[in-house]
Residue, then its C-alpha position, 0 to 999 in steps of 0.5 A: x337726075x332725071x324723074x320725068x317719065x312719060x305717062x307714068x299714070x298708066x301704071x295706075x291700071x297695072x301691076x307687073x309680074x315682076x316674079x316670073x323668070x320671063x318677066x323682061x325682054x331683052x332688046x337689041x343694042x350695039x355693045x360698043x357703046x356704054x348705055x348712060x340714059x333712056x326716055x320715050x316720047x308721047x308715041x312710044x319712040x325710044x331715045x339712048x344716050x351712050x357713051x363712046x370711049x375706043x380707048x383711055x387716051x380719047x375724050x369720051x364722046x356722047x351718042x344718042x339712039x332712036x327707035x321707033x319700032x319698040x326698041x328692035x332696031x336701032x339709028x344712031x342720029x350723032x356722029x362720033x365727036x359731036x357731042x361730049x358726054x350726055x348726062x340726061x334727057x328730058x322731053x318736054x310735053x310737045x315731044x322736043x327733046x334737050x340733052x343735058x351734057x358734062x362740059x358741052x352745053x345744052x342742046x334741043x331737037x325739035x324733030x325727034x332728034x334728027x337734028x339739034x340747036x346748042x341752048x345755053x345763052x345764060x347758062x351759069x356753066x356748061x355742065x347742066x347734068x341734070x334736067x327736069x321741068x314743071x307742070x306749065x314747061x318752066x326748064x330747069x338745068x342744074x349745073x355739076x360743077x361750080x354752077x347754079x340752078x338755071x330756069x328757062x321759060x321759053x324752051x331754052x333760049x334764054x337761061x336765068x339764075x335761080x337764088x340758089x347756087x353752090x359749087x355744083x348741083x348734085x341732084x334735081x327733082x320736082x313734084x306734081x306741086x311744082x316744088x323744086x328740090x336740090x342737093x340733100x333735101x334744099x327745098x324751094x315752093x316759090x320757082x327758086x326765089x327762096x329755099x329751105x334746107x329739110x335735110x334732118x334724117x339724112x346721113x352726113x354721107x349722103x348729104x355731101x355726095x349726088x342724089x336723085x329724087x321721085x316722088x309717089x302719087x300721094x306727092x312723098x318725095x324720096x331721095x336716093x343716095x350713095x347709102x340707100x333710099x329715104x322718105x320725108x315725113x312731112x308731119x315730122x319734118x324729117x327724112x326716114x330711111x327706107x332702103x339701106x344699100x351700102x352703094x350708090x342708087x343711080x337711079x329710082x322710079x315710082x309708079x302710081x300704084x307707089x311700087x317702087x324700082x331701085x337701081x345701084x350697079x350692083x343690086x336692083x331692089x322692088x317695093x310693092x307698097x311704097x318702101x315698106x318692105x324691099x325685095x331684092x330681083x337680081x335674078x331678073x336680069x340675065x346680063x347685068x342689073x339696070x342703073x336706070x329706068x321709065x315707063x313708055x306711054x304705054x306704061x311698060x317699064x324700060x330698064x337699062x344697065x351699061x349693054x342691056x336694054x330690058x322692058x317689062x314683058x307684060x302687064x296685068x290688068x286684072x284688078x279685083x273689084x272692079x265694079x265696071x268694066x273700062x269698055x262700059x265708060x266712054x270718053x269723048x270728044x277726042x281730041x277735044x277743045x274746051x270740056x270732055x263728057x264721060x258716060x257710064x253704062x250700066x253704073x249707078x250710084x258710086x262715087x268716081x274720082x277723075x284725075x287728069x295728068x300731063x305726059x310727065x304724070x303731073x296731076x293738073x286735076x282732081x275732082x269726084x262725082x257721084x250718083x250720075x252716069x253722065x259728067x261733063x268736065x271742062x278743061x278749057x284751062x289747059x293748053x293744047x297738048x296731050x293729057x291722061x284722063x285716069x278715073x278710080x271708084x274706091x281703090x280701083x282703076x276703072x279707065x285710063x285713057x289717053x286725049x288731046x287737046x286741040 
């Protein structure tokens, strides 16, 4: 399942209001469809993958929708029958987009979903339901049924087997270290070549149905399964319950600040500070609670159930403390080519972390500085693309801002 969410650092500059009754915005959609996945884009365009079934006795068939106008109207860019079923989206960091799907293969669109070329030349299987990708656009598809962990390095043309199989995968996540993780706690740090089971702590359960993995910003990983949420405890080795839900998470997501949103079909659950303590917001959503989420670049959160799509209605971006104001730092050159200089006016004498991240929220960089009004950081290792420059003095988010290597 999906957990690559674009520009999830943002939410580093944020705190939502998620206690107000008009917290979210409903927006519109066709009711005839089942809602299955949503991702945005670097640009802020939304895609939906559906579901269509006019009745028991026809194969279900996947549809997909954009909007590029913050999800107020809506075009439907599949026919009817064209694709069965889509299981997940992943956007890569050039904005392509790849549809994993139940037993109709891989498929990728290079213009915003306009128009789409079938991917699976080396695929174990033609049910990859669960897409992520790694920090340098190494693609993973895991198959669902009696299928393997396939990667590809060159965009989906061609799909090699990882050394681990098994009669189905049944969950896929991947850390800002580029660690893959299977199934109930199978772990591998080497591209999928070896892998280690960590799987004490987790309930017999759990290990033997789907799961879904994130991680937060300190690089935990959690796993969300069909009896509630754990944590893995890297000093004891051992994955801690957090969450106890009696049904099935469909879907997690964790912001920089380590809240935590979870989604079952029948309850939506938030922590503040990083599934320490939970707090139950069904009352938040009007129609139905959302089975599945993620920030747009913006870092607004998005969540859908099966007719409602909602989105956070506000940020906050008042932070205590704050010992500079964003509009005292300047960034630049932007775009740039080989190194970035940053400048602060009217501050001296502190410490600052800057953090870089890819669209996926990735941490490629982290260094600090002190004692200066000025730095110049070179960049010259990344590849063209689009990047988040997030810099923190003490425990505060003081600019986050978005550039692009050219």
């Amino acid at each position: 399942m999906k957990k690559i969410i674009f520009a999830i650092i943002l939410l580093k500059l944020v705190s939502f209001n998620l206690y107000a009754n008009d917290a979210w915005v409903i927006k519109n959609f066709p009711d005839s469809v089942k809602i299955v996945d949503i991702a945005v884009n670097s640009i802020n365009e939304i895609f939906v993958a559906t579901t269509y079934q006019p009745n028991p006795d026809v194969w279900p068939s996947g549809l997909f929708y954009y909007s590029s106008d913050d999800g107020n109207s809506w075009t439907q860019l599949l026919e009817v029958g064209k694709f069965s079923e889509i299981m997940d989206i992943l956007i890569d960091a050039d904005d392509n987009i790849y549809l994993g799907t139940w037993f109709g293969s891989l498929y990728k669109s290079i213009d915003h979903g306009f128009s789409w070329e079938r991917k699976d030349n080396g695929l174990s299987n033609f049910a990859p339901v669960y897409l992520s990708i790694n920090s340098i656009g190494t693609i993973y598809a895991g198959q669902y049924v009696m299928g393997d962990l396939d990667y590809s390095v060159n965009g989906g043309d061609e799909w090699i087997q990882t050394n681990y199989s098994s009669n189905g995968i049944r969950g896929l996540g991947i850390n800002n270290n580029d660690n893959i993780f299977v199934d109930g706690g199978k772990y591998s740090s080497d591209n999928g070549k070896t892998w280690i089971t960590i799987d004490s702590g987790l309930s017999e359960i759990a290990l033997m149905n789907t799961v879904c993995y994130g991680f937060n910003n300190d690089n935990e990983a959690f796993l969300g399964s069909c009896d509630g949420l754990y944590s893995f405890s890297s000093v004891d080795s051992v994955w801690l319950k957090v969450l106890s839900t009696n049904n099935y998470i469909t879907d997690f997501i964790i912001s920089s600040e380590n809240e935590i949103y979870v989604g079952t079909r029948q309850a939506t659950f938030f922590s503040g500070n990083n599934g320490h303590d939970w707090q139950n917001i069904d009352d938040q959503f009007s129609n139905e609670p959302p089975h599945t989420f993620c920030f747009d670049a913006e870092g607004y959160l998005w969540a859908v159930s099966d007719r409602t799509i909602y989105k956070s209605q506000s940020v906050i971006t008042a932070i205590e403390g704050q010992s500079v104001q964003s509009s005292e730092i300047k960034i630049f050159p932007n775009p740039f080519s080989e190194y970035i200089h940053i400048e602060f006016e009217n501050f001296e004498n502190e410490c600052i972390k800057i953090s870089i991240h890819n669209l996926e929220g990735k941490l490629l960089r982290s260094q600090s500085i002190g004692n200066t009004n000025a730095a110049n950081i070179s960049l010259n290792d990344l590849k063209s693309g689009v990047y988040f420059i997030t810099l923190v003095n003490g425990n505060s988010i003081i600019k986050t801002q978005r550039v692009i290597k050219q």
